[in-house]
N, CA, C and O atoms as a Tinker XYZ file with bonds, in Angstrom:
   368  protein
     1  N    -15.225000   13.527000   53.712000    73     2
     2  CA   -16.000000   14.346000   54.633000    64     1     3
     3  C    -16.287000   13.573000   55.926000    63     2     4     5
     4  O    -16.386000   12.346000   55.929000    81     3
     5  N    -16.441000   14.458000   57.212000    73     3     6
     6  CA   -17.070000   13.529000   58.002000    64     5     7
     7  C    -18.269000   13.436000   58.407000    63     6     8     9
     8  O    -18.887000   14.426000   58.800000    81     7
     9  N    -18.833000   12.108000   58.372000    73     7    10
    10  CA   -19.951000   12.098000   59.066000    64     9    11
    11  C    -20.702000   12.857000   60.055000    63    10    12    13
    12  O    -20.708000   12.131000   61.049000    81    11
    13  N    -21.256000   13.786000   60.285000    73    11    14
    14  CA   -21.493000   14.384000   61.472000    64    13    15
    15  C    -22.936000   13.545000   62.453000    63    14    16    17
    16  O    -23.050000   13.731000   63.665000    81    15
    17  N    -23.654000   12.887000   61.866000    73    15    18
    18  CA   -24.361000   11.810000   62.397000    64    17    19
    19  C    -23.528000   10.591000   63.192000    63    18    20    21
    20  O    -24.195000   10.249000   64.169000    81    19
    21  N    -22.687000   10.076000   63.119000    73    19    22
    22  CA   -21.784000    9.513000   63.639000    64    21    23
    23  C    -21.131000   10.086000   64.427000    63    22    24    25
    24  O    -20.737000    9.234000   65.224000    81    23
    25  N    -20.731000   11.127000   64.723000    73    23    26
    26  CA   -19.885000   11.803000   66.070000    64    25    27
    27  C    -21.188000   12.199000   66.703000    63    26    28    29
    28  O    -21.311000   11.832000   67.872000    81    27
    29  N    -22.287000   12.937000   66.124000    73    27    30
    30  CA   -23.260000   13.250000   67.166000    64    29    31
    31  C    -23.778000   11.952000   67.916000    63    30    32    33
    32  O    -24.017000   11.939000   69.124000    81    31
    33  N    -23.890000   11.132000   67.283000    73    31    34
    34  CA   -24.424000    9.763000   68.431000    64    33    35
    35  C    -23.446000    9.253000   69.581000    63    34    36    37
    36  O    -23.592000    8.927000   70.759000    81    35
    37  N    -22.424000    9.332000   68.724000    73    35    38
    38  CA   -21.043000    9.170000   70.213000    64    37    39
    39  C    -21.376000   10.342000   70.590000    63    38    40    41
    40  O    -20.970000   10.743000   69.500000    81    39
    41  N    -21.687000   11.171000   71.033000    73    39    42
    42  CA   -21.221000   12.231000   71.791000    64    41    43
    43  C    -22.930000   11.870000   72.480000    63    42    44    45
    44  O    -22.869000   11.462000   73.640000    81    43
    45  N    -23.959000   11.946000   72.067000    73    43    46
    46  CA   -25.204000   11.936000   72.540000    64    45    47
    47  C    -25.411000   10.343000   73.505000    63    46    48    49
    48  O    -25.964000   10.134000   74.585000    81    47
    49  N    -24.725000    9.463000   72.585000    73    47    50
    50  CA   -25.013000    8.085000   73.524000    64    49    51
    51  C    -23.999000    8.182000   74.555000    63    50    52    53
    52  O    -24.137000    8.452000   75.749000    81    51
    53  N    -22.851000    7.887000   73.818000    73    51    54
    54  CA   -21.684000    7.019000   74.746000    64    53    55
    55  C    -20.789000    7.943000   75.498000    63    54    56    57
    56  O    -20.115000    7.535000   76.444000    81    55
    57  N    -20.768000    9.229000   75.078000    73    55    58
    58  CA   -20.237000   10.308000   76.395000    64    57    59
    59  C    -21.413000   10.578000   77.527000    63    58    60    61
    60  O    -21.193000   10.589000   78.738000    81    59
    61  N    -22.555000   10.769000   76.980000    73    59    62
    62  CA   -23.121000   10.991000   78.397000    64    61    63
    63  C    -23.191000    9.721000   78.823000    63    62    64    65
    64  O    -22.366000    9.560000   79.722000    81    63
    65  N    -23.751000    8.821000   78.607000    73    63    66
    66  CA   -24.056000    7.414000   79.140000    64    65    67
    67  C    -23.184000    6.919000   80.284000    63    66    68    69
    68  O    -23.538000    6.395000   81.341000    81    67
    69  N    -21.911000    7.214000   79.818000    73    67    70
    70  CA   -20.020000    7.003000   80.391000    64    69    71
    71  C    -20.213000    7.956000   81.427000    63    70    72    73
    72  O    -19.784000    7.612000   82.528000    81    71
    73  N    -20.769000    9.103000   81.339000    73    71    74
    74  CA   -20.444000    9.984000   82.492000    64    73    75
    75  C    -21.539000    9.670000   83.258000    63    74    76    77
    76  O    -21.271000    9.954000   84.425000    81    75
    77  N    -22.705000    9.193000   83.149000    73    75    78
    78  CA   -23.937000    9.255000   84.057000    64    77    79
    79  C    -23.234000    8.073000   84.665000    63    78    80    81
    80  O    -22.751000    8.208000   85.789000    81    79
    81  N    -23.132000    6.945000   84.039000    73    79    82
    82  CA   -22.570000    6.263000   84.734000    64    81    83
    83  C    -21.316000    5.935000   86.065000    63    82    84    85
    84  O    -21.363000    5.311000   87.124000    81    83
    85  N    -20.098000    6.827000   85.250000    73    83    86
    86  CA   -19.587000    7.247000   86.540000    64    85    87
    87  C    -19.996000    7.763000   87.893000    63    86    88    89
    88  O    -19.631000    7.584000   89.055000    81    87
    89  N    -20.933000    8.501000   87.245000    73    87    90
    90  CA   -21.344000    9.805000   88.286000    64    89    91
    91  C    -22.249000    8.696000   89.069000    63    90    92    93
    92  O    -22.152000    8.966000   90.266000    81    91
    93  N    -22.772000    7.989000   88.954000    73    91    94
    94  CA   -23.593000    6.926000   89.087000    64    93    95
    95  C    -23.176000    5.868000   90.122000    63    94    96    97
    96  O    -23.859000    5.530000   91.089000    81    95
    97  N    -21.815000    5.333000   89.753000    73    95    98
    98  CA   -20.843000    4.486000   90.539000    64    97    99
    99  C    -20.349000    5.347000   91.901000    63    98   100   101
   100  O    -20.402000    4.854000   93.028000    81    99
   101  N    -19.789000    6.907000   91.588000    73    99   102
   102  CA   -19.410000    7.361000   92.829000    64   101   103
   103  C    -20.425000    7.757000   93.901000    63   102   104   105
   104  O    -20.028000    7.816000   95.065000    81   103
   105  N    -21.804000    8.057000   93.588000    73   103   106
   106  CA   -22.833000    8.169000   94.756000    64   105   107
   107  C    -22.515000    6.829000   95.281000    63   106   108   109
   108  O    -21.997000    6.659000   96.384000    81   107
   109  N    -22.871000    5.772000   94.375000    73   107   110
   110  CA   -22.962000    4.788000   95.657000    64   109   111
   111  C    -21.899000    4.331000   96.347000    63   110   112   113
   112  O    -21.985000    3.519000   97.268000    81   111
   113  N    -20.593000    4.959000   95.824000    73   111   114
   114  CA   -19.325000    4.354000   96.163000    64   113   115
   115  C    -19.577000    5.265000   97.847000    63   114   116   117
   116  O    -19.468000    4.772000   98.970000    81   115
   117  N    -19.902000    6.577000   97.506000    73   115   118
   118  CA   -20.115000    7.669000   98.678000    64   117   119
   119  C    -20.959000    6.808000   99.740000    63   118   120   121
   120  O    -20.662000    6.586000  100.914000    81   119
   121  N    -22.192000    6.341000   98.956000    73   119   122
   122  CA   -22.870000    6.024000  100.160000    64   121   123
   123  C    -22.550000    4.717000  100.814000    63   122   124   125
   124  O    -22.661000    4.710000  102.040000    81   123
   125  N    -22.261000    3.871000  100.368000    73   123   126
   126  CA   -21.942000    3.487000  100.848000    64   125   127
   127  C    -20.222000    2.958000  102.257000    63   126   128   129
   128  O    -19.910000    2.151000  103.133000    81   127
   129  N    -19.819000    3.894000  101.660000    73   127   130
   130  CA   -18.373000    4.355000  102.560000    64   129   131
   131  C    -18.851000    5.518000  103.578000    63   130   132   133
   132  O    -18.101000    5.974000  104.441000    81   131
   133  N    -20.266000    5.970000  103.368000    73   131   134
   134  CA   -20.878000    7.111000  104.821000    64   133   135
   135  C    -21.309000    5.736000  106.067000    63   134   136   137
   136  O    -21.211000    5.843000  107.289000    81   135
   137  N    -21.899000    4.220000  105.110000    73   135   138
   138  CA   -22.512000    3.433000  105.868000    64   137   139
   139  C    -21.511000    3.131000  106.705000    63   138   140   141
   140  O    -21.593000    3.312000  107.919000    81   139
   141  N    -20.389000    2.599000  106.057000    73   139   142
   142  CA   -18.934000    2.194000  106.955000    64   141   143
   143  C    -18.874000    3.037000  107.836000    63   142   144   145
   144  O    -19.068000    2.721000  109.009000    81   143
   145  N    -18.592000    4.291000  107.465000    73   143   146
   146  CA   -17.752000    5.297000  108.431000    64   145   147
   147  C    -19.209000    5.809000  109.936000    63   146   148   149
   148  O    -18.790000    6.313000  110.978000    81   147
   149  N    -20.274000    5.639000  109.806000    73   147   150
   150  CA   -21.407000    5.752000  110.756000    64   149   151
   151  C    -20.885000    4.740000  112.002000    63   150   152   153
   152  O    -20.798000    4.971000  113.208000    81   151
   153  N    -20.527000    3.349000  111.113000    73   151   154
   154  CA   -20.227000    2.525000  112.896000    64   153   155
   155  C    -18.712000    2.810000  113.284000    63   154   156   157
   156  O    -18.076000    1.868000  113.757000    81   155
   157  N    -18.154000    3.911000  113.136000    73   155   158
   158  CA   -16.688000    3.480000  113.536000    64   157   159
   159  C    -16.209000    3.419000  114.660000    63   158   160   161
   160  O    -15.259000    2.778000  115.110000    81   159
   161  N    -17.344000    4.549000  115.378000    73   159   162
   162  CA   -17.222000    4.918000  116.878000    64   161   163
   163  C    -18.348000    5.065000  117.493000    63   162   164   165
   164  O    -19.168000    5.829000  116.984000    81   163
   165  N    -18.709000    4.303000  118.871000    73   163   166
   166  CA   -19.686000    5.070000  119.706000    64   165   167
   167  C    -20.001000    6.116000  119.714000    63   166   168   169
   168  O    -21.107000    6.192000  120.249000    81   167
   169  N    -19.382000    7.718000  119.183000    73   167   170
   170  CA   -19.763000    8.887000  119.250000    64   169   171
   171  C    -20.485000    8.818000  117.838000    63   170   172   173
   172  O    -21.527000    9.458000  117.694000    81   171
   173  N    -20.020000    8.136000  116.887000    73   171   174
   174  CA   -20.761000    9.037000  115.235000    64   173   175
   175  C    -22.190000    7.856000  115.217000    63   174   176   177
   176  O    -23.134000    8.023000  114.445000    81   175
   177  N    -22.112000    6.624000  116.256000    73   175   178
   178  CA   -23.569000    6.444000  116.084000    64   177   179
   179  C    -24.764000    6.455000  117.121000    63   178   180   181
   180  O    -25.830000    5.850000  117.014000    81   179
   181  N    -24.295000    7.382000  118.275000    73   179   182
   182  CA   -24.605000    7.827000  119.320000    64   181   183
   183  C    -26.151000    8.116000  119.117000    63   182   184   185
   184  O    -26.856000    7.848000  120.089000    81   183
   185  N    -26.865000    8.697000  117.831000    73   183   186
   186  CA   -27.724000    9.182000  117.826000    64   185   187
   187  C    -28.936000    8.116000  117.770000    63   186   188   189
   188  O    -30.030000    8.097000  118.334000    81   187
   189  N    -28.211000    7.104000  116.730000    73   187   190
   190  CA   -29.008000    6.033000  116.289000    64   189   191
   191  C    -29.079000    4.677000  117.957000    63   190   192   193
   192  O    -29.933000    3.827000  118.205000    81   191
   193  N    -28.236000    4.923000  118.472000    73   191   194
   194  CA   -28.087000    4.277000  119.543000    64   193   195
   195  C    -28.778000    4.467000  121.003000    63   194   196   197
   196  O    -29.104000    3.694000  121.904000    81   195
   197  N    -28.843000    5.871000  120.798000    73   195   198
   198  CA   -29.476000    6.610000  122.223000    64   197   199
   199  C    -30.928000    6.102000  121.600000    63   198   200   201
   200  O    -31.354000    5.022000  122.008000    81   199
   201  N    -31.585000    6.734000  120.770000    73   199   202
   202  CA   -32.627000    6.928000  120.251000    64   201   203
   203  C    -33.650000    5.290000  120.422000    63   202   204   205
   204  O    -34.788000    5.280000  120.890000    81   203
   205  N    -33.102000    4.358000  120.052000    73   203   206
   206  CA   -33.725000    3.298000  119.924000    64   205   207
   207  C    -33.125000    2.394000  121.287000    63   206   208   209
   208  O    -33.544000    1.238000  121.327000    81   207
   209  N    -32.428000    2.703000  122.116000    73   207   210
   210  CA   -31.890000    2.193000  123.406000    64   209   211
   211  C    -32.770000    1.316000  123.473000    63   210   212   213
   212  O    -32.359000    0.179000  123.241000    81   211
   213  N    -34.317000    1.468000  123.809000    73   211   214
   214  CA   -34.933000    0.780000  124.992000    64   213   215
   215  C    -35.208000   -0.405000  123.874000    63   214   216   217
   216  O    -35.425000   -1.514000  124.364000    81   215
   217  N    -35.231000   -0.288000  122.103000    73   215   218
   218  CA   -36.105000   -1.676000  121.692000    64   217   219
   219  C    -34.402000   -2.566000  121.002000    63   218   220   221
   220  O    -34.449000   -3.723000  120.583000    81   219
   221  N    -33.500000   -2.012000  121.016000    73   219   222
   222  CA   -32.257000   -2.894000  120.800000    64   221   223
   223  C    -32.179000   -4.575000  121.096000    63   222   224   225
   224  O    -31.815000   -5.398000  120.256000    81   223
   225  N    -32.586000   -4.870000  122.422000    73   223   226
   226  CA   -32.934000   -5.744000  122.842000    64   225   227
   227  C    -34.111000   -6.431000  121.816000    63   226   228   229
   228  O    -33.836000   -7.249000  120.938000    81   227
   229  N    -35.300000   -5.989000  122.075000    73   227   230
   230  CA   -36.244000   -6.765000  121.156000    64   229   231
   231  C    -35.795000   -6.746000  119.659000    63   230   232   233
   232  O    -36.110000   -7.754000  119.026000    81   231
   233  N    -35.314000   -6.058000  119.182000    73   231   234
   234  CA   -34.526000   -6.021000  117.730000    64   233   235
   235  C    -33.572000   -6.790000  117.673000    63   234   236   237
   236  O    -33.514000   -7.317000  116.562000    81   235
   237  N    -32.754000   -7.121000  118.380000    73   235   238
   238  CA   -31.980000   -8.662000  118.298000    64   237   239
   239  C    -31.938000   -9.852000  118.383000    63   238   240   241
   240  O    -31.223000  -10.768000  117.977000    81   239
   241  N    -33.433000   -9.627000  119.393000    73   239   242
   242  CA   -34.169000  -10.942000  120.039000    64   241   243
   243  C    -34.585000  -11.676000  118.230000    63   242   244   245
   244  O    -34.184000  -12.707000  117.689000    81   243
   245  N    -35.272000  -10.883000  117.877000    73   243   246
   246  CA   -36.098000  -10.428000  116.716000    64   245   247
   247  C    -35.213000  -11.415000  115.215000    63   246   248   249
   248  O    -35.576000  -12.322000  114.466000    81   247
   249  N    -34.190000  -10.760000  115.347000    73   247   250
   250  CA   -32.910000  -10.814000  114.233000    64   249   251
   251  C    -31.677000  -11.664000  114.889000    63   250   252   253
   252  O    -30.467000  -11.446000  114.829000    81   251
   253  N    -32.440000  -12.759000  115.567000    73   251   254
   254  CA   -31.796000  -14.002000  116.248000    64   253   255
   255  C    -30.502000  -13.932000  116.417000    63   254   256   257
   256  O    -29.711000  -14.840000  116.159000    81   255
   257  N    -30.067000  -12.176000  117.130000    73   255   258
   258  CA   -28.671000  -11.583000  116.774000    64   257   259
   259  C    -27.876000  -12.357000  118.841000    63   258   260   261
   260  O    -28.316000  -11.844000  119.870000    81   259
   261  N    -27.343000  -12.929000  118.871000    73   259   262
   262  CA   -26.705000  -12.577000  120.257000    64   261   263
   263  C    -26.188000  -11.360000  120.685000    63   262   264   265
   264  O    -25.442000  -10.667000  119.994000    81   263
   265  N    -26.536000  -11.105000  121.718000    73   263   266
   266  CA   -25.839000   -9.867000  122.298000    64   265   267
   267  C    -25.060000  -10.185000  123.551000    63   266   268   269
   268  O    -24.329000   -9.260000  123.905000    81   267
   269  N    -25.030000  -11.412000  124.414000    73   267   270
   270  CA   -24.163000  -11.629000  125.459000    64   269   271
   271  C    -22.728000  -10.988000  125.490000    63   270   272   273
   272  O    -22.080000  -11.739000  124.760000    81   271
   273  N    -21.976000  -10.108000  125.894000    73   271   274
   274  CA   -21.032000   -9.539000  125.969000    64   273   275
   275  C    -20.500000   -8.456000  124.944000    63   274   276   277
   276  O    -19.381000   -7.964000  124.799000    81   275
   277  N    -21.906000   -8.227000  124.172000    73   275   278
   278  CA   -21.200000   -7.166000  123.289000    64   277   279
   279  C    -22.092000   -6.181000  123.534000    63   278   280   281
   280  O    -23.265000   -6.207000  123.907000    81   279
   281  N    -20.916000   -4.809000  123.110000    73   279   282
   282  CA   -21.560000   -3.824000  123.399000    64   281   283
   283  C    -23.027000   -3.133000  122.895000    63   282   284   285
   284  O    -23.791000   -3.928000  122.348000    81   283
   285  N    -23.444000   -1.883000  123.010000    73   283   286
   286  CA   -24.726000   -1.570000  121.953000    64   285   287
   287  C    -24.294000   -1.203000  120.559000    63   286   288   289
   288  O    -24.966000   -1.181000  119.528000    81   287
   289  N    -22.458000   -0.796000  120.838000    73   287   290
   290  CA   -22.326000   -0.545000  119.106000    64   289   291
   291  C    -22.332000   -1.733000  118.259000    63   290   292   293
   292  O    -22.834000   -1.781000  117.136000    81   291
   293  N    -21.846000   -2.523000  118.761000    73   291   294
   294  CA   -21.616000   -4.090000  118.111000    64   293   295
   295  C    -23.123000   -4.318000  117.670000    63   294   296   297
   296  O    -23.445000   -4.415000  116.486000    81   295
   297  N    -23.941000   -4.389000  118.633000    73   295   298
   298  CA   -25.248000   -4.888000  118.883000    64   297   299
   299  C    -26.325000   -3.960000  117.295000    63   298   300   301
   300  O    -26.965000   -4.483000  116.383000    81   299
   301  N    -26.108000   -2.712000  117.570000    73   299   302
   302  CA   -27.014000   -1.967000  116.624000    64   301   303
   303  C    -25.894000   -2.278000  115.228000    63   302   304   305
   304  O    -26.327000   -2.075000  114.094000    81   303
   305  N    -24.936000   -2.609000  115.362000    73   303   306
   306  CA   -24.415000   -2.894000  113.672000    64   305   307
   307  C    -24.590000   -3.973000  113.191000    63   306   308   309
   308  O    -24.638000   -4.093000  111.967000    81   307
   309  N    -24.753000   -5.209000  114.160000    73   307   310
   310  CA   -25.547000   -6.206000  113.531000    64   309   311
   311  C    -26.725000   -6.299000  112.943000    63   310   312   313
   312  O    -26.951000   -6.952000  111.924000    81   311
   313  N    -27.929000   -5.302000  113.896000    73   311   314
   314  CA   -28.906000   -4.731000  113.450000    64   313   315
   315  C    -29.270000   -4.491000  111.777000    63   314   316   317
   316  O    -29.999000   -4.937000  110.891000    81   315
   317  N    -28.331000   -3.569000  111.994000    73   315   318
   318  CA   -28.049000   -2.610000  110.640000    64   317   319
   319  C    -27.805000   -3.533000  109.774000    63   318   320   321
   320  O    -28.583000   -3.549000  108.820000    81   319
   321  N    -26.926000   -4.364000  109.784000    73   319   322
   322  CA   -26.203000   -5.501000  108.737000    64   321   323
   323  C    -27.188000   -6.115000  107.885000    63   322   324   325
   324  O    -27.204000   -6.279000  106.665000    81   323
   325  N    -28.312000   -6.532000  109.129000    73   323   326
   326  CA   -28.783000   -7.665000  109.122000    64   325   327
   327  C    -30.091000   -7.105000  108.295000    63   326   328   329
   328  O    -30.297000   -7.593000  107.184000    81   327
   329  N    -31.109000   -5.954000  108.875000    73   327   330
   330  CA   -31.799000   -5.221000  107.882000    64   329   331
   331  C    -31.759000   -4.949000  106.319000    63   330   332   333
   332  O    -32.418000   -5.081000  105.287000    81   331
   333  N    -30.134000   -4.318000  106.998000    73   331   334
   334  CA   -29.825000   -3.932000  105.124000    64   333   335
   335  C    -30.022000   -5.084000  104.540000    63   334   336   337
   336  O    -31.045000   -5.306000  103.893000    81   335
   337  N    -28.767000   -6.227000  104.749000    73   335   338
   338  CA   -29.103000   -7.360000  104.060000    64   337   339
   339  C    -30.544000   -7.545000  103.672000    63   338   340   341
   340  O    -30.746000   -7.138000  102.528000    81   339
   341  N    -31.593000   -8.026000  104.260000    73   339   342
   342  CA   -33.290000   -8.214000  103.868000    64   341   343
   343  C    -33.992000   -7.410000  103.369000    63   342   344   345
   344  O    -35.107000   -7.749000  102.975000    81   343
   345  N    -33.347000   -5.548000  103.183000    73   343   346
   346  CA   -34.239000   -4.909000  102.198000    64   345   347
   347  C    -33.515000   -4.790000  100.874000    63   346   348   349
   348  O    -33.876000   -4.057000   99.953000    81   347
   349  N    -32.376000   -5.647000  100.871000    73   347   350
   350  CA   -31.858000   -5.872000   99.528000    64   349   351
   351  C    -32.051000   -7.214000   98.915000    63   350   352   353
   352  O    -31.454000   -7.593000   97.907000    81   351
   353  N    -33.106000   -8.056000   99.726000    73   351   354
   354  CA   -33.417000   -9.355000   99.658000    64   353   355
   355  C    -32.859000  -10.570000   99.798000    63   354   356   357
   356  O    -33.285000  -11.706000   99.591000    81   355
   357  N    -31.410000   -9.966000  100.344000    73   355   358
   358  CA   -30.392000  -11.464000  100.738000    64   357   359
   359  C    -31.353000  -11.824000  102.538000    63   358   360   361
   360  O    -31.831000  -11.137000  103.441000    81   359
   361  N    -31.153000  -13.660000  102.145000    73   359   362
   362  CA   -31.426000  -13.839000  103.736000    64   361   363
   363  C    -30.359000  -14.617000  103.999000    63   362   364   365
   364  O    -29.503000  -15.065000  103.236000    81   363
   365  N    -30.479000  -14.708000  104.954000    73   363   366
   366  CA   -29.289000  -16.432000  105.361000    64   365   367
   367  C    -30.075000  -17.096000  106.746000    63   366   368
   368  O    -29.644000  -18.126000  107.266000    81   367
């Protein structure tokens, strides 16, 4: 005979578990490939760029970022880099 306690726990643990998990891996795979694709061009981060124009400057000053010859996209993705990094607790 078969066990039916034994297939119900595989099916209750290790199929959903397997799928939450997947499902789990591709959000962040998503979100993080939206983070990439935000700096690709001056137009898709136009918003984040216009918006904070005037403190860019003090935000790099800030995040001991150089900005001598680079643009504001360069400039706000270091930003970004450099944030993310510290609310995920890496410093350097």
């Amino acid at each position: 005979m078969i066990d039916k306690k034994r297939r119900s726990f595989f099916n209750e643990f290790f199929v959903k578990n397997t799928v939450r998990f997947v499902a789990d891996t591709y959000d962040s795979y998503k979100k993080a490939k939206g983070d990439l694709e935000y700096f690709e061009s001056y137009e898709s981060a136009y918003t984040l760029i216009a918006e904070n124009l005037p403190f860019i400057e003090d935000e790099a000053k800030r995040l001991n970022i150089e900005t001598d010859g680079k643009s504001s996209l360069e400039i706000v993705k270091e930003i970004y880099d450099k944030n993310k990094d510290f609310m995920a607790g890496k410093t350097s």
